[in-house]
N, C-alpha and C positions, 0 to 999 in steps of 0.2 A: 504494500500500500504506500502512497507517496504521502500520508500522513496518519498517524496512529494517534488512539488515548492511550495515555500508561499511567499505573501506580506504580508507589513506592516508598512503602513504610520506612522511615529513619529511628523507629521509638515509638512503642507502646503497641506493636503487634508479636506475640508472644511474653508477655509483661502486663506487670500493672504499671503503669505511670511511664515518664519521660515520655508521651504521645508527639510525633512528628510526623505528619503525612505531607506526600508530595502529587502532587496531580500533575498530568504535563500533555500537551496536545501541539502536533504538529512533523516536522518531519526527521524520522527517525534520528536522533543525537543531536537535532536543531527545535526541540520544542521547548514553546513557550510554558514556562511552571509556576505553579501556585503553592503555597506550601499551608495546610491547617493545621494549627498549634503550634507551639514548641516547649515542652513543658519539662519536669523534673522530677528527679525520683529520690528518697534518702536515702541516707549512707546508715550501714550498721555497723559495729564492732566486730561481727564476725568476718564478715567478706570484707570491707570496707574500713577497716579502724580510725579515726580522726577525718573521714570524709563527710563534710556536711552536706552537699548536692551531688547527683548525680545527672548528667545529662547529654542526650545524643551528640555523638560526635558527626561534623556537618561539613568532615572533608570533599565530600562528592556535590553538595550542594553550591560549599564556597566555590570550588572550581565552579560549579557553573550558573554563579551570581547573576552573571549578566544575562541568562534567562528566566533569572526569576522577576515574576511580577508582581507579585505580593504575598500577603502571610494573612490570612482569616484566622478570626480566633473563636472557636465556641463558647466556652465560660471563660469564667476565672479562678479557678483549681488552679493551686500551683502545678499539676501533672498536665496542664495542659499550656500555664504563662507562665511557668518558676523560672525557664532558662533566657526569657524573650531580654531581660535586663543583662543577662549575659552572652548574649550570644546574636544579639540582633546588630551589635556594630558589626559584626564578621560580614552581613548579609544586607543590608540598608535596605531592604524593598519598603513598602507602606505598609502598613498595619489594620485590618478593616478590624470592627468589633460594635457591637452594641456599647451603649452611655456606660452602663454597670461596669462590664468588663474593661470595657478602654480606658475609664476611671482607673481603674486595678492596674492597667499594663501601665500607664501614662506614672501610675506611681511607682512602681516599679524602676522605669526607665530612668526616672528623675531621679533616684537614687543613686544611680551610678553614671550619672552625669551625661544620660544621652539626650539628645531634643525629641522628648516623646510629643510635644505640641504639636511640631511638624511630621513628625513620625505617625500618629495615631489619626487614624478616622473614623469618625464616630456616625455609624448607619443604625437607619431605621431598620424596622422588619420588613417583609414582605406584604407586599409588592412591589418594594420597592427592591429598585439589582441596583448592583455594583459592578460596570465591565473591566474587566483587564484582560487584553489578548484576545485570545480566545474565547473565553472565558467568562460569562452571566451567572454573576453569585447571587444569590438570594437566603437571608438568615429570618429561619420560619419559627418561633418560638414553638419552646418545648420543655416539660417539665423533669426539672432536676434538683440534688441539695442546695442547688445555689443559684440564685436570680438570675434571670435576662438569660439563662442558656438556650441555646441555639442549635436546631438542625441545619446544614446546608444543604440549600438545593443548586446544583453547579450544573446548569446547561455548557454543553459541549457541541460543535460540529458532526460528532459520533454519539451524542443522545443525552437525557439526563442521567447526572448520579445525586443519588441522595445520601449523603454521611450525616449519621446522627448526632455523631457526640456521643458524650453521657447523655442517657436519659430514660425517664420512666414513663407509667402511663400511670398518672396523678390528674384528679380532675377539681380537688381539692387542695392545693397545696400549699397553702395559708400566705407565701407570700411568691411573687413571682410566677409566672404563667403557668397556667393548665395545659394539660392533653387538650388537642383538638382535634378528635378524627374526622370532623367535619372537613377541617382547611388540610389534612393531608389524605383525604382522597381525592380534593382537589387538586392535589401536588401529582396522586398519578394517573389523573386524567387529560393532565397539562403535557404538550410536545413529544405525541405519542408515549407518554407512560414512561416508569421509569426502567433504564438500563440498567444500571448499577446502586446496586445499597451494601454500603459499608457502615456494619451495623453492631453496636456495642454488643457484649459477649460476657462480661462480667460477670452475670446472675444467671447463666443461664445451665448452670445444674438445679437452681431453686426452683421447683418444681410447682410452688403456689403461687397464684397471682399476688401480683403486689400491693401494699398498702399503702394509702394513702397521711400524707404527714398531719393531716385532720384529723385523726382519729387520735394521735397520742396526747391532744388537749386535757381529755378527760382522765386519765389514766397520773399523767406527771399532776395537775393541779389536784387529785385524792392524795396525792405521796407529798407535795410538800405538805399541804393539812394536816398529815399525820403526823408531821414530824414537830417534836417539842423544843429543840436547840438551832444551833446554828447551821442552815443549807447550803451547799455547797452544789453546783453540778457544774459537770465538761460534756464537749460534744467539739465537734468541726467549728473553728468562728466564722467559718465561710456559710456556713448552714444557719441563714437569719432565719430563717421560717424558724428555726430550733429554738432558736436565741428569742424567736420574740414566743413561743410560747411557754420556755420556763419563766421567760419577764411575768407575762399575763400572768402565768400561776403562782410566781411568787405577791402580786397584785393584790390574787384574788386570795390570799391567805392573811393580806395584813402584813406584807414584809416589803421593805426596801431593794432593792436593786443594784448588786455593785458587779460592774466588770470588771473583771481582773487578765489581764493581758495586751499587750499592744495590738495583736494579729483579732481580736476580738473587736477592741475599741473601731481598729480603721474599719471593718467591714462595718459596722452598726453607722460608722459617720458617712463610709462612701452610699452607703443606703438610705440615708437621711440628703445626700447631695445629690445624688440620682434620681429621685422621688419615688425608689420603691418602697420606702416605709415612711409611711406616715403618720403612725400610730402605738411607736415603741413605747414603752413606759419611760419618766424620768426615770434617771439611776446617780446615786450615790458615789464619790469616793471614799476610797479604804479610809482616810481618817472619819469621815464619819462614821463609814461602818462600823470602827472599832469601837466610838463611843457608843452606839446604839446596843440594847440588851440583844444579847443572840437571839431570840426567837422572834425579832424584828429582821433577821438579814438572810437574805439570799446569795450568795457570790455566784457568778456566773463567769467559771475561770477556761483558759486556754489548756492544753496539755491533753486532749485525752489517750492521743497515742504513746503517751509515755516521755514526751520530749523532757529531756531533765533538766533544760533551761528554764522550761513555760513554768505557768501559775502552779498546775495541781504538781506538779513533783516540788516544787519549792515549799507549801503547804506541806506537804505528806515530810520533807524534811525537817520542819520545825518553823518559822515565822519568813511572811512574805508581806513586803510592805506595812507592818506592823499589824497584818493580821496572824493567827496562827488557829488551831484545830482545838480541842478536847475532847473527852471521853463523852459522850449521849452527840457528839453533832454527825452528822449525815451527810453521803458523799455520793452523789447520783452521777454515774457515768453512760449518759442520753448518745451513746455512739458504738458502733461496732468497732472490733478492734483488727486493724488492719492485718493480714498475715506478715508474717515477721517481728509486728511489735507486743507480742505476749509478754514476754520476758521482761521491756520498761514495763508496761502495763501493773504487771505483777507484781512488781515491786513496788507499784506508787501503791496498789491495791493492801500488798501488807505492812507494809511502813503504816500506814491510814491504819487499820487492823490495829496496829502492835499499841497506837495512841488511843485505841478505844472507839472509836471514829466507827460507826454502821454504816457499812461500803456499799451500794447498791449498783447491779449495773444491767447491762439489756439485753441480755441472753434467753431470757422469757419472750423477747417482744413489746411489753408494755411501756417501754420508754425509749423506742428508738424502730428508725422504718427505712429501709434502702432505697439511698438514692438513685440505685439502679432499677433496668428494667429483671423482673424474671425469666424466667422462661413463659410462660404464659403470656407476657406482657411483648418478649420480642415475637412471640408468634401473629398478636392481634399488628404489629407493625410490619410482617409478613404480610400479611392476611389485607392489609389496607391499602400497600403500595402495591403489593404485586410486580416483585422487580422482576426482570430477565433473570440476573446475576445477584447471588450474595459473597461480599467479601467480609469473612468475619472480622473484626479490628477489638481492640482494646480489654485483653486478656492475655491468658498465660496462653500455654499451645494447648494445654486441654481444652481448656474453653474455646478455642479456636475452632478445637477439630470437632466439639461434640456442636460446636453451631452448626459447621458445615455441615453433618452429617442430619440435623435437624434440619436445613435450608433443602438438602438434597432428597430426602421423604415426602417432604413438599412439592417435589416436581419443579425447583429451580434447580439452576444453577450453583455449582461452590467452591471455593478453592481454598486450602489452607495457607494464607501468603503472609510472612515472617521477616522482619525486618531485612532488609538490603535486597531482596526479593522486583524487581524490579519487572511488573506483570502487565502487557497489550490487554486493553478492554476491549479494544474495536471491534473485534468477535462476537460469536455467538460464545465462546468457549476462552477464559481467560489460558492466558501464553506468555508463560519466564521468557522474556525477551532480553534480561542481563541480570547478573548480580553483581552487587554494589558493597562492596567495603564498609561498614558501622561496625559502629564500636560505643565508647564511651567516654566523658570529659567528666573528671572529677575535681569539685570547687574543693581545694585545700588551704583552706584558712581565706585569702584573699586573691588565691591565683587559680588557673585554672589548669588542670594538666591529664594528658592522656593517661587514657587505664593502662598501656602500654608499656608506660615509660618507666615503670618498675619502684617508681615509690611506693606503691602500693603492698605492692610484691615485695618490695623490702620491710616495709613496716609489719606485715602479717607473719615473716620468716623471724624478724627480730623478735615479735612478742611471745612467738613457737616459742625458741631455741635460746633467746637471753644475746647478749654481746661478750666478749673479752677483748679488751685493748692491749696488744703489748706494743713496749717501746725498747729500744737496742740501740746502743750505740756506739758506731765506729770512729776513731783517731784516722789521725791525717796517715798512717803508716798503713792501713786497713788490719789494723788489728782491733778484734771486736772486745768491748769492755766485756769484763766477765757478769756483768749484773745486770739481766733484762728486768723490766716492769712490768707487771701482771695486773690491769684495773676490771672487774667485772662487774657486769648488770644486771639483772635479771636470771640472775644465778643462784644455785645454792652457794653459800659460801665457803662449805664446808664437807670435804667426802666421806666418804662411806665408812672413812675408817675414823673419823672425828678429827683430819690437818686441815691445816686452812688449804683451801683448792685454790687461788691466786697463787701461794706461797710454792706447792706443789708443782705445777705448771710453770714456774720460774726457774725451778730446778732441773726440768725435765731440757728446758729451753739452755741453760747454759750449758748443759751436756755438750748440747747437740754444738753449741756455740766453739764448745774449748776444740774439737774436734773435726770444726769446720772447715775446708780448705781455700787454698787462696781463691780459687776462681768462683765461689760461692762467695763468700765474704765481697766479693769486689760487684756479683749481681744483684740489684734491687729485687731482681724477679723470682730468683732462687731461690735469697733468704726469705722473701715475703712467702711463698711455694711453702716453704720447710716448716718455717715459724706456724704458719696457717693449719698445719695440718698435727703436728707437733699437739698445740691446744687444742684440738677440736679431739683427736685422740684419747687424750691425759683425759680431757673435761668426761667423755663419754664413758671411759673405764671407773670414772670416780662416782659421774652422779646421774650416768645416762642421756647427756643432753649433749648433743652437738652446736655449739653455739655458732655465730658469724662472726667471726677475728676480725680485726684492723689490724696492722701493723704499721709501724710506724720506727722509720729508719733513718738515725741522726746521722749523719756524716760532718766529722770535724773535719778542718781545712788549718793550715798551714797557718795563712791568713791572721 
């Protein structure tokens, strides 16, 4: 064909988070690209130790900047804008997004000193478009945990596709748009119906329809009533619907209002500036909180994944902003707990426990509802658009594969397409037409660096195995001092037999030292070779651990 569509996941197909798709139409290696999202994923202590962000690596894309034409954003989930502040100077295209979310990226931007003013534009919904290239976007509202999200509907020369986003099928969702299967059967009735639906995957072993975020009104406002002391709950700060119905039910109980967390405060102000809430309750700061009797207060803090920076882990450790916990007060955790962060989780959860603190959290159901669609709920959005093609997006590979093989019972179309996956939609029948090099950029402290490039990989081998530094020192004749140094780290210090193991290992070292010959003593590569292997030796016969040596080779001079 002298002109094809193609996909091309960078992040968030086979995965939860870091979402980065690329859309692209025109002539094979010369098409005009779109890219949806760009978002981020956390770092943990096991795979990841001291990585705060994670986020797609956008080598294939930077090379080929100069045909991209813009970036659509569906929400504002960090998994979907976390990396736009980092990573949008690489790429300069324009930024479309709804008020809510372009609000979010535009502060984002601002924080790291890019011009998100000129950078960000701020579009209605449909019907109205947005052209670039090829390319008629339209952002059709759609119900998710967090305001103003967005399906795309992307007309193309080769047909329409529809990518969802996150989303559910909520017709109730206390703030922020409804399900409307009224306006998306109109979406597949519109330019011959649609071709392609790249369609969230998330929920979709959950096997019962979903609920709606209306119903946990009732349910949160009996629990705070019951409770006699001082109330506490977390949840997502992105999740206002959430956020304004523990307000209401701390309201309706007779209690004050205090948020506790930055990541909390801005979404409640960007939703006050936006005009999707307009009816939040006042709320308090922590100093008055603190002078108010406890069965006057509510906090409604950040953290529920466990982050050990945010509100609820500072809490569970003992005083935050001069509030703190006791024994009879109550800890509602209104959120599901991501996979991976059990383990924070757990710890805020008994820490809270060990201070006496009744922990409650929403493993029943009655105080917390998914943002996602079910299974059930991605069927009725099967069932409404009636694509040609399903492309499953935003999941691990299970999730992937058990959509596809749902979409395929159906009597559509499906393919399993996985990050760098680079897939011809033009067909009746999706076609790997290349694969593309991804990977990963990890934010380490304030810089950014490939998963490649082995700090990672070093940091995870050092915390294994421990360090030994030795040091050695030669005279201007190259004769080596008989007395090397031995500093270790993450070591026992002491072997099996109760000597010191530095001390050991020093000894082991000037052995080898008195007996060294000239042509070794004279190479950096040899001693560092001998020395290296010498400690990792000693260290492993003594306490089982093969450590990672430095060595470290003086040479005096004349001079």
């Amino acid at each position: 064909m002298a002109e094809r569509l193609i996909y091309l996941p960078l992040g968030g197909a086979g995965e939860i988070g870091m979402n980065a798709y690329v859309y692209g139409y025109g002539a094979p290696g010369k098409e005009r690209l779109i890219l949806v999202d760009l978002g981020v994923t956390f770092g943990d202590m096991d795979g990841s130790p001291g990585i705060d962000l994670i986020m797609p690596d956008l080598t294939w894309l930077e090379q080929n900047k100069d045909r991209l034409d813009a970036i659509f954003v569906t929400h504002g989930h960090e998994d979907h804008i976390g990396a736009l502040g980092h990573l949008w100077g690489r790429l300069k295209a324009p930024i479309y997004a709804r008020q809510f979310t372009g609000t979010l990226v535009r502060l984002k931007m601002e924080e790291m000193g890019l011009p998100a003013a000129d950078a960000v534009n701020i579009v209605d919904v449909r019907p109205a478009q947005t052209e670039v290239g090829p390319f008629t976007v339209q952002f059709a509202p759609i119900s998710h945990s967090i305001p103003e999200s967005s399906g795309l509907i992307i007309d193309t020369p080769a047909g329409r596709i529809v990518h969802t986003g996150d989303f559910k099928v909520d017709v109730t969702p206390v703030v922020g748009d409804a399900f409307d299967p009224v306006m998306w059967k109109q979406v597949a009735t519109e330019k011959g119906g649609v071709k392609i639906l790249a369609c969230d995957s998330t929920n979709i072993f959950s096997t019962h329809p979903g609920r709606s975020e209306a119903v946990l009104a009732t349910p949160i406002t009996e629990w705070v009533m019951t409770q006699k002391n001082l109330v506490v709950a977390t949840t997502f700060a992105s999740n206002i619907a959430r956020l304004k119905t523990l307000a209401d039910a701390a309201i309706a109980s007779g209690r004050k209002v205090c948020l506790l967390g930055r990541a909390m405060r801005r979404m409640v102000s960007v939703g006050f500036d936006s005009g999707i809430l307009t009816d939040f309750p006042d709320t308090i700061g922590p100093d008055e909180a603190a002078k108010l009797p406890r069965h006057q207060v509510m906090l409604i803090v950040t953290g529920s994944q466990g982050e050990r920076r945010a509100a609820s882990a500072q809490l569970s450790r003992g005083r935050y902003l001069g509030l703190s916990l006791k024994e009879g007060d109550s800890f509602l955790f209104s959120s599901k707990t991501i996979p991976g962060n059990e383990k924070s989780v757990g710890r805020i959860m008994n820490a809270l426990s060990e201070s006496g603190v009744e922990v409650y959290d929403a493993d029943d159901g009655l105080y917390h509802v998914s943002g996602h669609a079910n299974r059930p709920d991605i069927e009725v959005m099967h069932d409404i658009l009636k694509p040609k093609t399903v492309i499953p997006m935003h999941g691990e590979h299970l999730h992937l594969r058990e959509h596809m093989m749902l979409a395929r019972a159906k009597g559509m179309s499906s393919e399993v397409v996985v990050n760098g996956q680079m897939m011809e939609l033009s067909g009746d029948k999706l076609r790997v037409v290349d694969q593309v090099q991804t990977g990963r950029l990890y934010l380490d402290g304030n810089i950014l660096i490939g998963a490649m490039d082995g700090v990672v990989r070093d940091r995870i081998r050092l915390a294994l195995n421990g360090h030994a530094m030795v040091s050695v020192i030669v005279d201007e004749d190259d004769n080596v001092l008989p007395d090397a140094w031995v500093e270790l780290m993450g070591l026992n210090q002491t072997t099996r037999g109760g000597t010191d193991l530095a001390r050991h290992i020093e000894g082991e070292i000037a052995e080898f030292l008195e007996r060294a010959d000239t042509r070794t003593v004279r190479s950096d590569e040899k001693m560092d070779e001998a020395i290296r292997k010498i400690a990792r030796q000693v260290s492993m016969e003594e306490i089982g651990k093969k450590p990672e040596v430095t060595v470290i080779i003086s040479r005096l001079t004349a001079d």
